[in-house]
C-alpha positions as CSV (number, residue, x, y, z in Angstrom):
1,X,120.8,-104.5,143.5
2,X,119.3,-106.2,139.9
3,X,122.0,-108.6,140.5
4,X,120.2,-109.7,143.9
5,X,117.1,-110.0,143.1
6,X,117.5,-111.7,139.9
7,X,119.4,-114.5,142.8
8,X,116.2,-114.3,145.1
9,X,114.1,-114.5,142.0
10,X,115.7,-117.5,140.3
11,X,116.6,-119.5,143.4
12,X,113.6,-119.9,144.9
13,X,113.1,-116.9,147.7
14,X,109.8,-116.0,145.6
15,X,106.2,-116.1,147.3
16,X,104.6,-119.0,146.2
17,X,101.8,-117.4,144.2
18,X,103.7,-116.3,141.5
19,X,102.5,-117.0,137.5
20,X,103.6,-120.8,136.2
21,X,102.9,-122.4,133.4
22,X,104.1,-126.2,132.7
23,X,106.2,-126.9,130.2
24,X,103.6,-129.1,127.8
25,X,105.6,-129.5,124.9
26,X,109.2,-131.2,126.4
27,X,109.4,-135.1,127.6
28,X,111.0,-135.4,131.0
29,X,112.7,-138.8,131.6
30,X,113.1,-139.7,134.9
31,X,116.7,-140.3,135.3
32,X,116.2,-142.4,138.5
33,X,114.3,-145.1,136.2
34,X,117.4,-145.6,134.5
35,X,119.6,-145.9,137.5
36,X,121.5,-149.0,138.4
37,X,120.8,-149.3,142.1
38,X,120.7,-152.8,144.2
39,X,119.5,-151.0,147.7
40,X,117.8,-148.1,148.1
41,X,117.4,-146.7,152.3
42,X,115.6,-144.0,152.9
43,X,116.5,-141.9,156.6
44,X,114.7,-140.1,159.3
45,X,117.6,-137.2,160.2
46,X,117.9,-133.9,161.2
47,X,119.3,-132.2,158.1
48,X,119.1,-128.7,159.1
49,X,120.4,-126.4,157.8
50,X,121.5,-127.1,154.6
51,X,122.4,-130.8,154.9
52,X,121.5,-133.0,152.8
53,X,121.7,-136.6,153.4
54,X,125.2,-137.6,151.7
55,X,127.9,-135.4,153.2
56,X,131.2,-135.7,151.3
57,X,130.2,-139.1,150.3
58,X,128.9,-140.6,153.2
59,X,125.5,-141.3,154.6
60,X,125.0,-138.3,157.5
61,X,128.4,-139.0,159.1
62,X,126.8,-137.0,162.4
63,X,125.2,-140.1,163.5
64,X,123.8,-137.8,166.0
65,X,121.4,-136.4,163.5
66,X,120.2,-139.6,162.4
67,X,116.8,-140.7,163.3
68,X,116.0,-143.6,161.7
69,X,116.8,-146.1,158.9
70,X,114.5,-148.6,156.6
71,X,115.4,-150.2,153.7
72,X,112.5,-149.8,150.9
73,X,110.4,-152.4,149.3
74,X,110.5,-152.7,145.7
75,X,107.0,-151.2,145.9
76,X,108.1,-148.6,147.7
77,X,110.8,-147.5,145.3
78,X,108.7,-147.6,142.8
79,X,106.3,-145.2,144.4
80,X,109.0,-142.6,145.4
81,X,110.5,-143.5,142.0
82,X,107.3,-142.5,139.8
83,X,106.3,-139.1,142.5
84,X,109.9,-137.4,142.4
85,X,110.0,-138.2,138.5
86,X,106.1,-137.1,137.5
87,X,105.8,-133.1,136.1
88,X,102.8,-133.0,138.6
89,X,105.0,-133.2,141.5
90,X,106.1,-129.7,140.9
91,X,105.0,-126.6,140.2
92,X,105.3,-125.1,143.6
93,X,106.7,-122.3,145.2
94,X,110.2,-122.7,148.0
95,X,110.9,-120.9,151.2
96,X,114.4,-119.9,151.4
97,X,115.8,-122.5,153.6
98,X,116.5,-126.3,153.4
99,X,116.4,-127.9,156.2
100,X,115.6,-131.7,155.1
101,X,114.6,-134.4,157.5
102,X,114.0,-137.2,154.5
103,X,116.7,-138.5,152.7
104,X,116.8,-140.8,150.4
105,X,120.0,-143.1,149.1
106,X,120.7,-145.7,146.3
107,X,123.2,-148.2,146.6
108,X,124.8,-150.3,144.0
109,X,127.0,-152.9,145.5
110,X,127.8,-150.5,148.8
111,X,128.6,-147.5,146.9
112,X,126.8,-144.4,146.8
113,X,125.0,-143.7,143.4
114,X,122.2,-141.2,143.7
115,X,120.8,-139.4,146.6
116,X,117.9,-137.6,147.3
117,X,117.1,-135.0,151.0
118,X,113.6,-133.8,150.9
119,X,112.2,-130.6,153.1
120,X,108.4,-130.4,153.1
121,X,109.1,-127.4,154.9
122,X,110.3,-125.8,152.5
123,X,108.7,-127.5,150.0
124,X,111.5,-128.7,148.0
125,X,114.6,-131.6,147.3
126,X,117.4,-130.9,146.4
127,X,119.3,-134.1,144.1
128,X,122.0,-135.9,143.0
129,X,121.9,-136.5,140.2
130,X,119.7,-133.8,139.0
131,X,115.6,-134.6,138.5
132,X,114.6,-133.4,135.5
133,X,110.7,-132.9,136.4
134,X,112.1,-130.0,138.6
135,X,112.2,-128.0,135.9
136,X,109.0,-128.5,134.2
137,X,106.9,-125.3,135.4
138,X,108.5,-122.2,133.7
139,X,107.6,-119.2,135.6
140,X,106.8,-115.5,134.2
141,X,109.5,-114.1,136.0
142,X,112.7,-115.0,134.0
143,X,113.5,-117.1,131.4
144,X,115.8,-119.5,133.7
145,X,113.0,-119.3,136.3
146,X,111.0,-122.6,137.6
147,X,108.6,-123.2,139.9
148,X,110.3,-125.9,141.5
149,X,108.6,-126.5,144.8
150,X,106.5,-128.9,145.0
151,X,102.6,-129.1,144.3
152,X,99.8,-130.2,146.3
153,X,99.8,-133.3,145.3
154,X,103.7,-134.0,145.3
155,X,103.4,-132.7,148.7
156,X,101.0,-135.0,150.1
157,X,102.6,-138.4,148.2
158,X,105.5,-137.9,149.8
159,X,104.1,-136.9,153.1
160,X,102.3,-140.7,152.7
161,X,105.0,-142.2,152.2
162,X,106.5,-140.6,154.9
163,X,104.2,-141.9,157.3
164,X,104.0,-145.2,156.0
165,X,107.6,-145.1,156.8
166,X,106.6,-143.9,160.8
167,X,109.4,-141.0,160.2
168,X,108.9,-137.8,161.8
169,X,108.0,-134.6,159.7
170,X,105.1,-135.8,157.5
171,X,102.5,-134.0,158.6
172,X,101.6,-130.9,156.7
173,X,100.7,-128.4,158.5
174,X,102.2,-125.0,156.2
175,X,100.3,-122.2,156.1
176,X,102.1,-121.5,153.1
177,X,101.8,-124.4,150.9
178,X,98.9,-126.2,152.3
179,X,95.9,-123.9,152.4
């Protein structure tokens, strides 16, 4: 029984108003401003449950699922870029589900290098490779425990550019993390 809840506890199946405090002292680099990329396309799917964007190394094979396609702007990477690398992203609580409907992918010369699926539902992404600002808000409960939903404010730049992107699912309308 310990055994279990230390899983529900560390993985995320916590209420959102647990205690958090930000790791002040560490510097988080943002591994996706090092990464060599020469396209980056960001998709409109339907991930659920549990799939993420890049399914044994291809872009949603059920073509199905898939919504929608843009490439992004320089601009626009720059923006995603800077709000899935900032500390102030995160800091949130996670429901216990994924179901992404985002998904992000960088390209270097047609191959796959990084990809990113993004649930505002349940308030989190899950990434490869890992984001190292996910793990900037310790919480109270175990020492290997972070708060790594995201914030109010991660919530709503990513729901902007969402939008800006006409893809489906930006609205916010969780009771959970938006009151």
């Amino acid at each position: 029984m310990k055994r279990l809840l230390y899983i529900f506890v560390c993985f995320g199946f916590i209420n959102p108003g647990f205690s958090q405090k930000a790791n002040q002292t560490k510097k988080y680099t943002n591994t996706f401003d090092t990464l060599k990329y020469d396209k980056v396309i960001a998709y409109d799917y339907n991930g659920s449950p549990e799939m993420q964007i890049v399914i044994q190394g291809k872009v949603m094979p059920l073509k199905e699922r898939m919504f929608k396609q843009v490439e992004l702007t320089k601009e626009q990477i720059n923006k995603f870029n800077n709000i899935i690398g900032n500390t102030n992203s995160y800091g949130g609580g996670t429901a216990a589900c994924f179901d992404p409907h985002f998904g992000v992918v960088y390209f270097k010369q047609d191959k796959i290098v990084a990809y990113i699926s993004v649930c505002l539902g349940c308030n989190f992404l899950e990434s490869t490779p890992d984001i190292p600002a996910e793990n900037s808000h310790k919480t109270d409960l175990c020492d290997e425990c972070y708060a790594r939903g995201f914030s109010k404010s991660g919530r709503k730049n990513i729901s902007a550019l969402v939008k800006e992107l006409k893809f489906s699912h930006w609205e916010l309308k969780s009771e959970l993390f938006d009151k």
